[in-house]
C-alpha positions, 0 to 999 in steps of 0.5 A: 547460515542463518544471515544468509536466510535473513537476506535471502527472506528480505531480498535487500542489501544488507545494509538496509535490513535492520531497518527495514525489520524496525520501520516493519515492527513499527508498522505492525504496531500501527496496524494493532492500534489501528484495529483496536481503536477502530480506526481506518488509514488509507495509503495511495501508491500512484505512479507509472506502470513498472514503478515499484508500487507492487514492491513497495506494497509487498515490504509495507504488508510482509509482517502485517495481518491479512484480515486487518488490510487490504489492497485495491488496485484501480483500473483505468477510469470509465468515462463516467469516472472521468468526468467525476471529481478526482477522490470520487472513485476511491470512495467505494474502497475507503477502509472500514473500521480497523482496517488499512486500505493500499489504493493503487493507481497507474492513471494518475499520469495519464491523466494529468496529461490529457487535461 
């Protein structure tokens, strides 16, 4: 009973679950030494529409602590962004002290196919 739970809860193959709970402990740690010494990590997910990006989010922030991270999904550039060095339009989301930021992206292909 309490194994059909645990899959059900992870929604993985049951092969991938014992290490999909470590790699997840692993991370909450990160995030606690994160918050206490003040630091800031930022992670980007680029990649086309239906990806997995979302997904990927969802297991990296199913355990962590809502107040200590945050997640920024960016839209298409404006035309202005367009013409601005490529980290520029990240600058605006980077992290603050203690806290992870996850920048999502779907352009980054787009982009380097019209240049």
């Amino acid at each position: 009973m309490i194994e059909k739970n645990i899959q059900e809860f992870y929604q993985v193959h049951p092969k991938y679950i014992e290490e999909l709970y470590f790699l997840q402990v692993e991370l909450l740690k990160l995030q606690k030494h994160i918050a206490a010494k003040k630091m800031r990590l930022a992670i980007f997910f680029e990649g086309r529409d239906t990806a997995g990006k979302g997904a990927a989010i969802f297991r990296f922030t199913q355990f962590l602590n809502p107040r200590e991270y945050r997640i920024v999904a960016l839209g298409k550039p404006t035309k202005k962004e367009k013409g601005q060095w490529y980290f520029q339009r990240y600058l605006k989301q980077f992290p603050n002290a203690g806290e992870i930021v996850f920048l999502i992206e779907a352009g980054i292909i787009e982009r380097s196919l019209n240049q």
